[in-house]
ChimeraX commands (.cxc) that place a marker at each C-alpha (Angstrom):
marker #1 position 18.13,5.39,-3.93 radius 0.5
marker #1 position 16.14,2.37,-2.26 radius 0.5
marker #1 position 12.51,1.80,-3.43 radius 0.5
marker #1 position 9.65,-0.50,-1.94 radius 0.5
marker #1 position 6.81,-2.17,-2.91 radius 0.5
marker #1 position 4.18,-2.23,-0.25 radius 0.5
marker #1 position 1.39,-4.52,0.38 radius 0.5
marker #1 position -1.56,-2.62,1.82 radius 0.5
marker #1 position -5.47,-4.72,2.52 radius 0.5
marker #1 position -8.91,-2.94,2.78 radius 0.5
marker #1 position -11.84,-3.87,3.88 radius 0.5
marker #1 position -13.25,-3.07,-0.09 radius 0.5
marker #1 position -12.26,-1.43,-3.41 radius 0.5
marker #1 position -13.84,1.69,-2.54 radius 0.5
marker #1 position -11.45,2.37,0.88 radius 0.5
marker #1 position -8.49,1.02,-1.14 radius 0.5
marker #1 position -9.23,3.43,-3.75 radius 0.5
marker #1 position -9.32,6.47,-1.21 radius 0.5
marker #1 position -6.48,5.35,0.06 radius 0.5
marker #1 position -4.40,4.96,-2.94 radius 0.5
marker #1 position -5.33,8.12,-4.45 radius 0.5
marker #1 position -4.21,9.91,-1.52 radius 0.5
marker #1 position -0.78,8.23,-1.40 radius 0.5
marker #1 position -0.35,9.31,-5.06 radius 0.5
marker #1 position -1.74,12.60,-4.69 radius 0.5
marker #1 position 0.26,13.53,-1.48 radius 0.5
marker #1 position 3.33,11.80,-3.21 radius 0.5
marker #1 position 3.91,9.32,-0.91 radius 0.5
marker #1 position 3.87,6.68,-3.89 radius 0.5
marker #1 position 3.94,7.09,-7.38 radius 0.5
marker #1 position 1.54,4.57,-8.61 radius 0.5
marker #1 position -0.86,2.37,-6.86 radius 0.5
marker #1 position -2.23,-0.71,-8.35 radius 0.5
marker #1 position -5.64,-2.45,-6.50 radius 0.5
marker #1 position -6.64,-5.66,-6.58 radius 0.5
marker #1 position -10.20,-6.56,-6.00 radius 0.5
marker #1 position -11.94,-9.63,-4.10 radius 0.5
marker #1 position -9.02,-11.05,-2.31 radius 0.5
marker #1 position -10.31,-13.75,-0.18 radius 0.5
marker #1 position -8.70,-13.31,3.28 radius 0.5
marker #1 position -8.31,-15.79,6.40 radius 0.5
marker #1 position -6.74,-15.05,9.74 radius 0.5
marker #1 position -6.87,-15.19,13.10 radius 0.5
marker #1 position -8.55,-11.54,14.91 radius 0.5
marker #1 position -9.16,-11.34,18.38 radius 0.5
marker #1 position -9.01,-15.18,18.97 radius 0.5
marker #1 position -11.32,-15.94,16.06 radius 0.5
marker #1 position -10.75,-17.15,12.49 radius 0.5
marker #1 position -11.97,-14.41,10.10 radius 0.5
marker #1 position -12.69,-15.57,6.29 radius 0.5
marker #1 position -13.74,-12.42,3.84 radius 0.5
marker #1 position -13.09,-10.53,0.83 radius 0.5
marker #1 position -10.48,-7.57,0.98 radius 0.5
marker #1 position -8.84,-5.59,-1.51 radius 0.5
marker #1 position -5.17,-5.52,-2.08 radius 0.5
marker #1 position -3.17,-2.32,-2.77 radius 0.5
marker #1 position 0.28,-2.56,-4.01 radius 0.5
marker #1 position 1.96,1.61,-3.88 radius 0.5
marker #1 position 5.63,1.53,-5.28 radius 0.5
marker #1 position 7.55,4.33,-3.50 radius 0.5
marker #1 position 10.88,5.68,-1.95 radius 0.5
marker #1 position 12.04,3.40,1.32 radius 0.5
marker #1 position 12.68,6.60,2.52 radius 0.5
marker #1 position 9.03,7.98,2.57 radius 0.5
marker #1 position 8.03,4.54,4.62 radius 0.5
marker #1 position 7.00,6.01,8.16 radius 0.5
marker #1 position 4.84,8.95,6.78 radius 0.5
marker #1 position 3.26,6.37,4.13 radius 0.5
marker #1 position 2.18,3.50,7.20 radius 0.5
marker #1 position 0.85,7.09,8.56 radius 0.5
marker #1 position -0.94,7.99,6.37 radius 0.5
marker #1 position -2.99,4.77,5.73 radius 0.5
marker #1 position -3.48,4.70,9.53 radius 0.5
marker #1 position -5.16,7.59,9.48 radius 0.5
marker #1 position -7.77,6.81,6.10 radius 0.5
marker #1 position -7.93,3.08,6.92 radius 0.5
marker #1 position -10.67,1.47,8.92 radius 0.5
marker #1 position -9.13,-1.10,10.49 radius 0.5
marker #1 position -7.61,-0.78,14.00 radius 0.5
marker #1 position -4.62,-2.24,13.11 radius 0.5
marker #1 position -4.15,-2.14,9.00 radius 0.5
marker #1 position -1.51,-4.64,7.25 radius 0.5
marker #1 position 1.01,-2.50,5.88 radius 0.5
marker #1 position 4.44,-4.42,4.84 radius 0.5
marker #1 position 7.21,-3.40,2.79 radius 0.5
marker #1 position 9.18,-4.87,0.33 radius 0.5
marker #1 position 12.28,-3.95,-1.26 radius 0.5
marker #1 position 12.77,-3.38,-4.71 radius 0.5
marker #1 position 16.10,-5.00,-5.56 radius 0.5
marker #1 position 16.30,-4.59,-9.55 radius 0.5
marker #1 position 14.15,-3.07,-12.11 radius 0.5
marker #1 position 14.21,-0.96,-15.53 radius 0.5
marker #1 position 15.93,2.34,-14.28 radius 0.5
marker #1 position 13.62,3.74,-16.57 radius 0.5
marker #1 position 10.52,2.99,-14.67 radius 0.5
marker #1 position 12.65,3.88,-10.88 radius 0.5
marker #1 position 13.45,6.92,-12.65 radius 0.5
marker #1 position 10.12,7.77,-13.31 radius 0.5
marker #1 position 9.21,6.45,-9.60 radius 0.5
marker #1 position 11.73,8.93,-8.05 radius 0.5
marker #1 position 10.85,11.73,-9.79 radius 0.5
marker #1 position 6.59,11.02,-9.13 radius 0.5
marker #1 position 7.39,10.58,-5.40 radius 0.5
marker #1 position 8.69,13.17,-3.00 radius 0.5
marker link #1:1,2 radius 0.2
marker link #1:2,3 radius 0.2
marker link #1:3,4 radius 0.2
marker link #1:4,5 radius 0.2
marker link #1:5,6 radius 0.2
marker link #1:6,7 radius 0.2
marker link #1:7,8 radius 0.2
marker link #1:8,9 radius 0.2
marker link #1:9,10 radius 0.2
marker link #1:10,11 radius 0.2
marker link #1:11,12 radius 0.2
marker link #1:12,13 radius 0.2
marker link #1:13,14 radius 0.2
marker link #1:14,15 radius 0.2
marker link #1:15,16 radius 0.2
marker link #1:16,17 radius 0.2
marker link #1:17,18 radius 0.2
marker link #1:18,19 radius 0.2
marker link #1:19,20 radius 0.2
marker link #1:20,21 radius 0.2
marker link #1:21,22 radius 0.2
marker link #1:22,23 radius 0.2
marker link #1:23,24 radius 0.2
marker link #1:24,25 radius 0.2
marker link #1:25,26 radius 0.2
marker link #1:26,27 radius 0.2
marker link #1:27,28 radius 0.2
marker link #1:28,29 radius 0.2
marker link #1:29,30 radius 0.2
marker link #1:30,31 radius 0.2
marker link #1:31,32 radius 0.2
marker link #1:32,33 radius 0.2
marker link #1:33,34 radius 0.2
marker link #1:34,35 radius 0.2
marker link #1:35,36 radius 0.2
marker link #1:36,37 radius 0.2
marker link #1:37,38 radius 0.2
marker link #1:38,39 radius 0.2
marker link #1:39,40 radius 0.2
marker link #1:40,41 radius 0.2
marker link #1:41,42 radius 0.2
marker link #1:42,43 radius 0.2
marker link #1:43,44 radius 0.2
marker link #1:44,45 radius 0.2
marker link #1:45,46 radius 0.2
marker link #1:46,47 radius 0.2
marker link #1:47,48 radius 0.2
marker link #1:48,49 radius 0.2
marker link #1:49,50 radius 0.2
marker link #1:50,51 radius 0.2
marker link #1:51,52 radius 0.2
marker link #1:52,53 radius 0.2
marker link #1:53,54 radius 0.2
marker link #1:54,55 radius 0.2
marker link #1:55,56 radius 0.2
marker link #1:56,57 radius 0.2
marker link #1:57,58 radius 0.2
marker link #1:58,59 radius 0.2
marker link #1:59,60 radius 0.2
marker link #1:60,61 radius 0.2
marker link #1:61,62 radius 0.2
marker link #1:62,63 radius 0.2
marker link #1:63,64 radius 0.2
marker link #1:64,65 radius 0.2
marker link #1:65,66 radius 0.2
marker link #1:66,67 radius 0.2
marker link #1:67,68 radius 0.2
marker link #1:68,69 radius 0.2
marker link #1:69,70 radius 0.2
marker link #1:70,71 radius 0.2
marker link #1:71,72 radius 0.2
marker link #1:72,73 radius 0.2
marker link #1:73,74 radius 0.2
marker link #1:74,75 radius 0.2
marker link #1:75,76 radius 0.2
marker link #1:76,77 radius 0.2
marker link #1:77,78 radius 0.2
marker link #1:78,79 radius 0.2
marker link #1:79,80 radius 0.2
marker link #1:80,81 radius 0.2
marker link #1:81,82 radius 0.2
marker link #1:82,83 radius 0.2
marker link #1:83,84 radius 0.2
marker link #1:84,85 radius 0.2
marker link #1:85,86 radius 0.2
marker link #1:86,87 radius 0.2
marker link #1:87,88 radius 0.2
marker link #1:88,89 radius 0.2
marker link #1:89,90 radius 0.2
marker link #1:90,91 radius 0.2
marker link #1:91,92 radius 0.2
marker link #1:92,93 radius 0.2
marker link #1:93,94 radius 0.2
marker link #1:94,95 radius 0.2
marker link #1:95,96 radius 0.2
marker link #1:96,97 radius 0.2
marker link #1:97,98 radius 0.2
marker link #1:98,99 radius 0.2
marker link #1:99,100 radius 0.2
marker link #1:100,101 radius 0.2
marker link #1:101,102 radius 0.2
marker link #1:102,103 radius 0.2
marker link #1:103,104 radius 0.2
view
């Protein structure tokens, strides 16, 4: 079994918290860990952008990928949210035992 780390930004705390208690709750990831008061800069729409996001990081299955970027789609607030995976190539099989059996 393959699992991912994905790197999720909100706008603030409070949508990354909505949407990381739906990902656990609908067992799309097992655990989701936020980080507040990220300081973003990027390019939007031809300008540079410079604010404060929040970071969510959901360990899941690789497997439950598509219907997890779906899901934050449709709770996120951004037209176009940044939603990356990253694989998981080692860890303590304790803890991606755990995972697999929290996830779906």
């Amino acid at each position: 079994m393959k699992f991912s780390f994905v790197y999720i930004t909100a706008k603030n705390k409070e949508e990354a918290r909505k949407i990381g208690k739906e990902l656990v709750a609908s067992r799309l990831a097992a655990c989701v860990n936020i980080i507040d008061n990220m300081n973003s800069i990027y390019r939007w729409e031809g300008k540079i952008q410079d604010d404060n996001e929040a970071v969510l990081i959901a360990k899941t299955k690789e497997s439950l990928m598509d219907e997890l970027i779906e899901k934050v789609k449709s709770l996120h607030s951004y037209s176009c949210p940044c939603v990356i995976s990253l694989p998981v190539l080692n860890g303590n099989k304790d803890y991606l035992a755990w995972l697999a059996k929290e996830t779906k």
